[in-house]
C-alpha positions as CSV (number, residue, x, y, z in Angstrom):
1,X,71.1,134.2,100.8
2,X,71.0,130.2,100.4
3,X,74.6,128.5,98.9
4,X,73.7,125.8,96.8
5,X,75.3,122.6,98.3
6,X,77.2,121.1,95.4
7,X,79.9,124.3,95.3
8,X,80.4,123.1,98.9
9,X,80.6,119.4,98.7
10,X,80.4,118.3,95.3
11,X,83.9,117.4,93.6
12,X,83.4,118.4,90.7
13,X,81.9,122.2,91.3
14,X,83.7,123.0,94.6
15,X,87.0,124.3,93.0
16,X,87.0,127.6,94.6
17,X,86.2,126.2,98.0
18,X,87.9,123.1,98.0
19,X,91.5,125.1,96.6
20,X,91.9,127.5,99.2
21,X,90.5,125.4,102.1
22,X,93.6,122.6,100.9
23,X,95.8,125.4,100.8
24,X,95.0,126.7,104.1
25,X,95.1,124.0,106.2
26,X,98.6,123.2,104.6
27,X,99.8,126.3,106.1
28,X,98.5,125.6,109.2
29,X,99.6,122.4,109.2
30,X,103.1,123.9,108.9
31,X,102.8,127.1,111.2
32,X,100.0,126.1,113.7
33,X,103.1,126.2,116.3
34,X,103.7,129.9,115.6
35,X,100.6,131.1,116.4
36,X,98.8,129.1,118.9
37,X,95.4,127.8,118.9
38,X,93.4,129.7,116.9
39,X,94.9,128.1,113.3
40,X,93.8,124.7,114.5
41,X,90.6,126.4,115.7
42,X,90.4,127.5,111.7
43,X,91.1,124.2,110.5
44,X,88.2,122.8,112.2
45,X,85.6,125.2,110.8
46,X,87.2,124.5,107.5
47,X,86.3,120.9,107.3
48,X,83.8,120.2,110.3
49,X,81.0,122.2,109.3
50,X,80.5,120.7,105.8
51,X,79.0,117.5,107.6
52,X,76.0,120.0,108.4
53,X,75.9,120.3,105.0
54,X,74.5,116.7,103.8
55,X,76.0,114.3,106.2
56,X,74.8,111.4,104.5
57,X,77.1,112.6,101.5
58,X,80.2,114.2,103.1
59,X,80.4,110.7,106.1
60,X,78.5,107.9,104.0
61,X,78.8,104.2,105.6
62,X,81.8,105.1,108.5
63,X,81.9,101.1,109.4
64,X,83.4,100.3,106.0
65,X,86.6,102.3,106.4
66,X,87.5,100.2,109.8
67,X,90.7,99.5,108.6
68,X,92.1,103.1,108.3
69,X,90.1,104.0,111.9
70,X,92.3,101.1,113.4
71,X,95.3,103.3,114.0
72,X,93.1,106.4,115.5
73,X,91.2,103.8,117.8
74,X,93.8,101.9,119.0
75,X,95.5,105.4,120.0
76,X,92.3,106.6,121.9
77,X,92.4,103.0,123.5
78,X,96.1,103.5,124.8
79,X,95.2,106.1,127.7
80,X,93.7,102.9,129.4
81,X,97.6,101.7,129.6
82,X,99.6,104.7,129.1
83,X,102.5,105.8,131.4
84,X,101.4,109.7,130.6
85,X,97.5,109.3,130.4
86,X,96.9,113.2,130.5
87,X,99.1,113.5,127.1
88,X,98.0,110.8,125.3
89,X,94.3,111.5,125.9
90,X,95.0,115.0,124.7
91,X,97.3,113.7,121.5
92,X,95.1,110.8,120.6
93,X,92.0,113.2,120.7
94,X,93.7,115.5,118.4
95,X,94.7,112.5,116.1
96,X,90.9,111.5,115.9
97,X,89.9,114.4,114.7
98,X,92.5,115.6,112.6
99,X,91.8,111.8,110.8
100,X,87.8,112.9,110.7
101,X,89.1,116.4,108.4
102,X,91.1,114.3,106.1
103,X,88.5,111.7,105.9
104,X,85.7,114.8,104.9
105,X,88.6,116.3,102.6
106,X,88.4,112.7,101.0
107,X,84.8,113.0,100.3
108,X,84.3,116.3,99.0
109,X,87.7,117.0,97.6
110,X,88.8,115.7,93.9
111,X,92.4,115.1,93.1
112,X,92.2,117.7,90.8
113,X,91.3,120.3,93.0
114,X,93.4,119.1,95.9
115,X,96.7,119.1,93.3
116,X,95.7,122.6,92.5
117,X,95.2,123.6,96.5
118,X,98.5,121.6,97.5
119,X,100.3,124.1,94.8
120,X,98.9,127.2,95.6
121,X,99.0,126.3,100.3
122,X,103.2,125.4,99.2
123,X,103.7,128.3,97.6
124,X,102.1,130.0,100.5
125,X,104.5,128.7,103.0
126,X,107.5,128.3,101.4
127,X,106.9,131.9,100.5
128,X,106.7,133.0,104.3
129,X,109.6,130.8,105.2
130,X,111.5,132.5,102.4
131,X,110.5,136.1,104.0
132,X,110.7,134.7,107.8
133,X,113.2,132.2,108.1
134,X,116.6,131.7,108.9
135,X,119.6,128.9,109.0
136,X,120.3,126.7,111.9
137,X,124.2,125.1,112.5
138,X,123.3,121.4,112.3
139,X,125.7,120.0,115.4
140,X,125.8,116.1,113.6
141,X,126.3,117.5,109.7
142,X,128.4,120.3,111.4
143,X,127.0,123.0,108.5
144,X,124.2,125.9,108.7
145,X,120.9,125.0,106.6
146,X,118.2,126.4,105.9
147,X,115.2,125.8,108.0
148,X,112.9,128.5,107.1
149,X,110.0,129.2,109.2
150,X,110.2,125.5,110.6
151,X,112.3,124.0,113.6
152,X,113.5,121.6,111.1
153,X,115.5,121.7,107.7
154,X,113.9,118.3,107.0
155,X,110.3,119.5,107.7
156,X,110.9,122.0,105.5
157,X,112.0,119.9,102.9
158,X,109.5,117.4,103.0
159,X,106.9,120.7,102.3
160,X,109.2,121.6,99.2
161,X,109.4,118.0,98.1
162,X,105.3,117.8,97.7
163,X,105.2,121.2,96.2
164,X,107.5,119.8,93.7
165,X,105.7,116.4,93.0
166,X,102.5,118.1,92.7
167,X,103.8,120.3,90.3
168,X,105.1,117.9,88.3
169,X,101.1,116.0,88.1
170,X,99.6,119.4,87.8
171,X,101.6,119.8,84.3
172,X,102.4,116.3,83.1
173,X,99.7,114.2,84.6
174,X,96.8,116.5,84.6
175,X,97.5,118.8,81.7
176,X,96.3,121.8,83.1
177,X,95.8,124.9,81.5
178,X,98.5,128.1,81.3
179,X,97.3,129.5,84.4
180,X,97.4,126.6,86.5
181,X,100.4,125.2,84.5
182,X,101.7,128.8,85.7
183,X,101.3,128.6,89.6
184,X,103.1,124.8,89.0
185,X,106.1,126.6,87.8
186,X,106.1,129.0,90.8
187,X,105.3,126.3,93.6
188,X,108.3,124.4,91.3
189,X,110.7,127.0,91.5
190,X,109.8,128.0,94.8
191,X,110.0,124.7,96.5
192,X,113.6,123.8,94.3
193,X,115.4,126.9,96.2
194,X,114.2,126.1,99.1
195,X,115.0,122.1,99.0
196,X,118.6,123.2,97.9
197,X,119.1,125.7,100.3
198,X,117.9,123.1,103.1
199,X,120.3,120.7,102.2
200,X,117.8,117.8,103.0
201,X,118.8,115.0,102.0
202,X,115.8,113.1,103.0
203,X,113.6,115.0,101.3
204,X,115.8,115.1,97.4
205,X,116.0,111.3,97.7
206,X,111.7,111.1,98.8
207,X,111.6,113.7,96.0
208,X,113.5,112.2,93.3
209,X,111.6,108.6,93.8
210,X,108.2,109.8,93.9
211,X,109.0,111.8,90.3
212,X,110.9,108.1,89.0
213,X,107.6,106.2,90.1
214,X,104.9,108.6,88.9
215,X,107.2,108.5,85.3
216,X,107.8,104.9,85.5
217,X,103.7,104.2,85.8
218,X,103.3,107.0,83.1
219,X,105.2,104.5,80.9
220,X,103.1,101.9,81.2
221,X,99.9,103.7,79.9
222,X,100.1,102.6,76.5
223,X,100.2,99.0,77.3
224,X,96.8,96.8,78.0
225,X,96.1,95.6,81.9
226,X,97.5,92.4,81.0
227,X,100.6,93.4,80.0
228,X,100.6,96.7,82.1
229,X,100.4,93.6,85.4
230,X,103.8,92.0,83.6
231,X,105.6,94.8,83.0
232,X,104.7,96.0,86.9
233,X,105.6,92.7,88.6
234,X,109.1,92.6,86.5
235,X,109.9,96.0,87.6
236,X,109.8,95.9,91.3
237,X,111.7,92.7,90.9
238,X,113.8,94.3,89.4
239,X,114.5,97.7,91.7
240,X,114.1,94.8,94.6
241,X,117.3,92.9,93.0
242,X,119.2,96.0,91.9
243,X,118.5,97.8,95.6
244,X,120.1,94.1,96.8
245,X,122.7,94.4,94.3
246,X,123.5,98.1,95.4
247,X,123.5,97.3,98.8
248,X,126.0,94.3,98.8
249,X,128.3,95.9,96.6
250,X,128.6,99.4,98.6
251,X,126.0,101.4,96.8
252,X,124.5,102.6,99.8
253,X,127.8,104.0,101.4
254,X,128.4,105.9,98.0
255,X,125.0,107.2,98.7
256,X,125.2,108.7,101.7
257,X,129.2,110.1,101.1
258,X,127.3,111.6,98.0
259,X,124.7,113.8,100.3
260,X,127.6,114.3,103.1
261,X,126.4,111.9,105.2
262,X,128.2,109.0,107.4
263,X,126.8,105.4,108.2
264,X,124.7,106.5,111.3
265,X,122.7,108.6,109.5
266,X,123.6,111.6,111.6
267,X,123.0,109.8,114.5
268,X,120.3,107.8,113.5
269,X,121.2,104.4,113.8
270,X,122.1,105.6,117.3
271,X,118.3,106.8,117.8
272,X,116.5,103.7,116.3
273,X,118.9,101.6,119.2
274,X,117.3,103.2,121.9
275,X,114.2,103.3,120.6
276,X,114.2,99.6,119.9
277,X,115.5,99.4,123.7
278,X,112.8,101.0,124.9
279,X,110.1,99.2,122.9
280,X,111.5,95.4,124.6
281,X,109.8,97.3,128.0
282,X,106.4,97.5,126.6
283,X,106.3,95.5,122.9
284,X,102.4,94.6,122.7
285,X,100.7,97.8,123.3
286,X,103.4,100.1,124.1
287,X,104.0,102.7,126.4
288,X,100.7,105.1,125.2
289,X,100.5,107.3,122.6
290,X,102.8,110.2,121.9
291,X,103.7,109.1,125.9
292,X,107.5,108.6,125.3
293,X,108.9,112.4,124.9
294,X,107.3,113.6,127.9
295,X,108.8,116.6,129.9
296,X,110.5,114.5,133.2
297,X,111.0,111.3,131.8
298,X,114.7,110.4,132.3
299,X,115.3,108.2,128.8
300,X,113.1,111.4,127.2
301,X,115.1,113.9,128.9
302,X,118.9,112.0,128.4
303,X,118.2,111.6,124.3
304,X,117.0,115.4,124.3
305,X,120.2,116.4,126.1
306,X,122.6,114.2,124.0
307,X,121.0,115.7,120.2
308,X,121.3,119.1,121.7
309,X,117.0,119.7,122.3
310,X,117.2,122.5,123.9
311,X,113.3,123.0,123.4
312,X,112.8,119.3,125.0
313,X,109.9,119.2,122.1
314,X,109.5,118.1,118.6
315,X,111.8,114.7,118.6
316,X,111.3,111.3,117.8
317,X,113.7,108.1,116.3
318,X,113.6,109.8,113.0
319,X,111.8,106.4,111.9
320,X,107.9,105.5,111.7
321,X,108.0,102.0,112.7
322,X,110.3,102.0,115.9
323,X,108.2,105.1,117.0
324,X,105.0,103.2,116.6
325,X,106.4,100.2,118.2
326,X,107.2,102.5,121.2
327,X,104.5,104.1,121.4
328,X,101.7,101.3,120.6
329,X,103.6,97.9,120.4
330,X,103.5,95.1,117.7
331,X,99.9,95.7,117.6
332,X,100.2,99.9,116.6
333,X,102.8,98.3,114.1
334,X,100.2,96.5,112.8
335,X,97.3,99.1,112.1
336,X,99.8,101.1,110.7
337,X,101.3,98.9,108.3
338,X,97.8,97.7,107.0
339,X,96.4,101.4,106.3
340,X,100.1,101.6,104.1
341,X,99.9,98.3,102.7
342,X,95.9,98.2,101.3
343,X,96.4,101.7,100.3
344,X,99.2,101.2,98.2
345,X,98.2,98.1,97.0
346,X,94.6,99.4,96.7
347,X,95.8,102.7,94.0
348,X,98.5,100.3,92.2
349,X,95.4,97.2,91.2
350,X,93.0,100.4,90.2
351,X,96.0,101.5,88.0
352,X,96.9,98.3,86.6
353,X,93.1,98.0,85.5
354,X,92.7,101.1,84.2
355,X,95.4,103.5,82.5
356,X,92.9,106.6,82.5
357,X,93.0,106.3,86.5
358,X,95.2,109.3,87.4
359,X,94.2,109.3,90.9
360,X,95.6,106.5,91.1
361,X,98.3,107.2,89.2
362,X,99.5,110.4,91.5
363,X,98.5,108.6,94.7
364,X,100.6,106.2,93.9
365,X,104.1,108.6,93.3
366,X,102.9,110.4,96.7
367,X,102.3,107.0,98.5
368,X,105.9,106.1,96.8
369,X,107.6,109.3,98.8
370,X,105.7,108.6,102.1
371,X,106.9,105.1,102.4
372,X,110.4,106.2,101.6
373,X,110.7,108.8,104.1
374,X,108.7,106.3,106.7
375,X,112.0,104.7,107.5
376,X,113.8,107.8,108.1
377,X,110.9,110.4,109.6
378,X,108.3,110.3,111.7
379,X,105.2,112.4,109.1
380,X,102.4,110.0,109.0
381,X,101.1,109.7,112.8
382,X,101.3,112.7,114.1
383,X,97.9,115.4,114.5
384,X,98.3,118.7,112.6
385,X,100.9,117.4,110.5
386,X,100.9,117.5,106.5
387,X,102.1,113.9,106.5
388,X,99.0,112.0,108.3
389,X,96.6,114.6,106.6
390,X,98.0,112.9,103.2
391,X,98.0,109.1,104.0
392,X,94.3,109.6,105.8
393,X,93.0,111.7,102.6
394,X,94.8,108.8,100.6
395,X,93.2,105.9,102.2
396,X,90.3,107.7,102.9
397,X,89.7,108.7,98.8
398,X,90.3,105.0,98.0
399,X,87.4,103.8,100.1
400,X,84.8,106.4,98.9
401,X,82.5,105.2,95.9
402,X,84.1,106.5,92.6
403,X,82.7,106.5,89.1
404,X,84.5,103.9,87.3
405,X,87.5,105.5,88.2
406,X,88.8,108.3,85.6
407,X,87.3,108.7,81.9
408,X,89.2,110.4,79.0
409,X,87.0,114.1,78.5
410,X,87.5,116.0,75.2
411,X,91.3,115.0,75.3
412,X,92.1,115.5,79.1
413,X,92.2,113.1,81.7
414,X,89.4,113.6,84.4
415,X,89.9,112.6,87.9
416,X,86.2,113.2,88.2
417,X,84.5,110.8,90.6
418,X,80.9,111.0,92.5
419,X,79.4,110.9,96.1
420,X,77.0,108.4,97.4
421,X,75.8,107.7,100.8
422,X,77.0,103.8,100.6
């Protein structure tokens, strides 16, 4: 029996395939822990094997896409100076490849039938945290939440808040049909409990901005790129000034007594202290990749016993940039920042120059939530994890050739775009 390549590979005829191999690898991505090996095992064989497939297609020209490898590279590279080689040769590995999956997702994966796998893999594990999981007493908010199935209430939440977003594209942005329109509702309703019961505040502030920026570009639709460009610069001016505004006048305390929190953050101010400490011993290059919350590292070992880590696993400084700069100096800082920066930029110019582009348009609300969260969570440089698997695919789906971006078809807005080998 021969499978034709396209329902493989092809964008636009791989729905069935590229939906449930999206929405496994989100579960995996948020249960690999609980089971060992074998998920990540799975998660290879969904992606790896479609290179064998046409790899001219599914890899095209590798060289051009230096600038999101950077990060992955420079990680390899830091097992040269690391003070725990062994585990960042094992982490930076694991980074690599997770980056190559994403990057083949990216390829053969349209954001139509990603928004429809991200729905259906959410509603997959909220639904198993909802059966599985339980509530953890918080020490620092001094309340029980709910983490589910996770280790973390904001892990959790960060799931529920792209189930959520995606939702909201699959209904308003894409204008799917009743079925899919139907499984939106669920991952909607499903994700809501859960991001209430967690009490995340994280995640309902990440949430609530990416929703205001996917609306606020959905306003600008009817206008022409000239004045679409006007509108776009006056705007963040204007949330720039207002933010200012807030910030001077005490918005940001009102904020945070709003969501029950104090001015460290629940002891994250604390956190990105020390980590800032710690990055004046090694601020080029850093100390190696993930080579900081090692097992029998004092500084490691006294900030897991102060935050009550019992595990002595699954920590950071509960902000992107200070980890980076830890882990890989100014210079990790740097490859980081640029994969953010063209990315965002890269969606927003595609948008401004064409109103149909609702890749761009979704990328850009997602993108919106990941930058947000960047200053107060670590999701975006870590193997296995949902957050890197969304930047790469991101940055990764900007790069690869499209067709003139998205065309208006019968009424509907495709997101249709085609493979070459450039």
């Amino acid at each position: 029996m021969k499978i034709a390549k396209a329902i493989l590979i092809d964008p636009e005829r791989n729905l069935a395939y590229g939906t449930a191999a999206i929405a496994l690898s989100l579960f995996i991505f948020a249960y690999s822990t609980l089971f060992g090996k074998v998920p990540i095992l799975i998660y290879y064989v969904i992606w790896f094997p479609l290179v064998l497939v046409d790899y001219r297609r599914v890899l095209g020209n590798f060289p051009r896409t230096y600038w999101i490898l950077a990060f992955g590279i420079l990680a390899c590279l830091s097992v040269f100076w690391s003070q725990a080689p062994g585990v960042s040769a094992r982490a930076a590995i694991q980074l690599a490849t997770h980056i190559m999956c994403a990057f083949i997702a990216a390829r053969t994966i349209g954001i139509r039938t990603f928004t429809l796998g991200t729905l259906l893999g959410i509603s997959l594990v909220v639904l198993y945290s909802l059966a599985f999981g339980s509530y953890h007493y918080d020490p620092f908010d001094g309340d029980f939440s709910f983490s589910g199935a996770f280790a973390s209430k904001n892990l959790l939440g960060f799931f529920c808040s792209i189930g959520i977003y995606f939702a909201f594209a699959c209904v308003f942005v894409l204008r799917e049909r009743l079925l899919w329109c139907g499984l939106a509702v669920i991952c909607a309703g499903l994700s809501g409990y859960a991001l209430i019961a967690s009490h995340s505040a994280t995640a309902l502030i990440a949430t609530i901005a990416a929703l205001a920026v996917l609306i606020g570009l959905g306003g600008l639709t009817p206008f022409r790129p000239r004045t679409r460009k006007t509108l776009a610069i006056f705007g963040i001016l204007l949330c720039i000034g207002m933010a200012v505004a807030a910030m001077a006048l005490g918005g940001f305390d009102f904020i945070l007594a709003a969501f029950g929190k104090n001015t460290t953050l629940t002891g994250r101010t604390y956190l990105w202290s020390q980590g800032l400490a710690a990055a004046a011993n090694a601020p080029v290059f850093g100390v190696g990749y993930q080579a900081y919350w090692v097992p029998g590292f004092p500084d490691a070992e006294r900030l897991w016993a102060e935050f009550y880590i019992t595990t002595r696993t699954g920590f950071h400084f509960h902000n992107t940039y200070i980890e980076t700069l830890v882990e890989l100096g100014v210079v990790g800082v740097l490859a980081l920042s640029i994969i953010l920066i063209r990315t965002t930029g890269g969606y927003l110019v595609r948008f401004l120059d064409n109103r149909n582009d609702v890749t761009a348009r979704i990328m850009l609300g997602l993108l919106a939530m990941l930058l947000l969260r960047s200053f107060v969570e670590v999701d975006v440089i870590a193997p296995y994890a949902i957050g890197s698997f969304l930047l790469y695919y991101s940055a990764a789906l900007l790069a690869a050739p499209q067709s003139r971006q998205a065309m208006e078809r019968g009424g509907r807005p495709s997101p249709a775009w085609t493979l070459d080998t450039r």
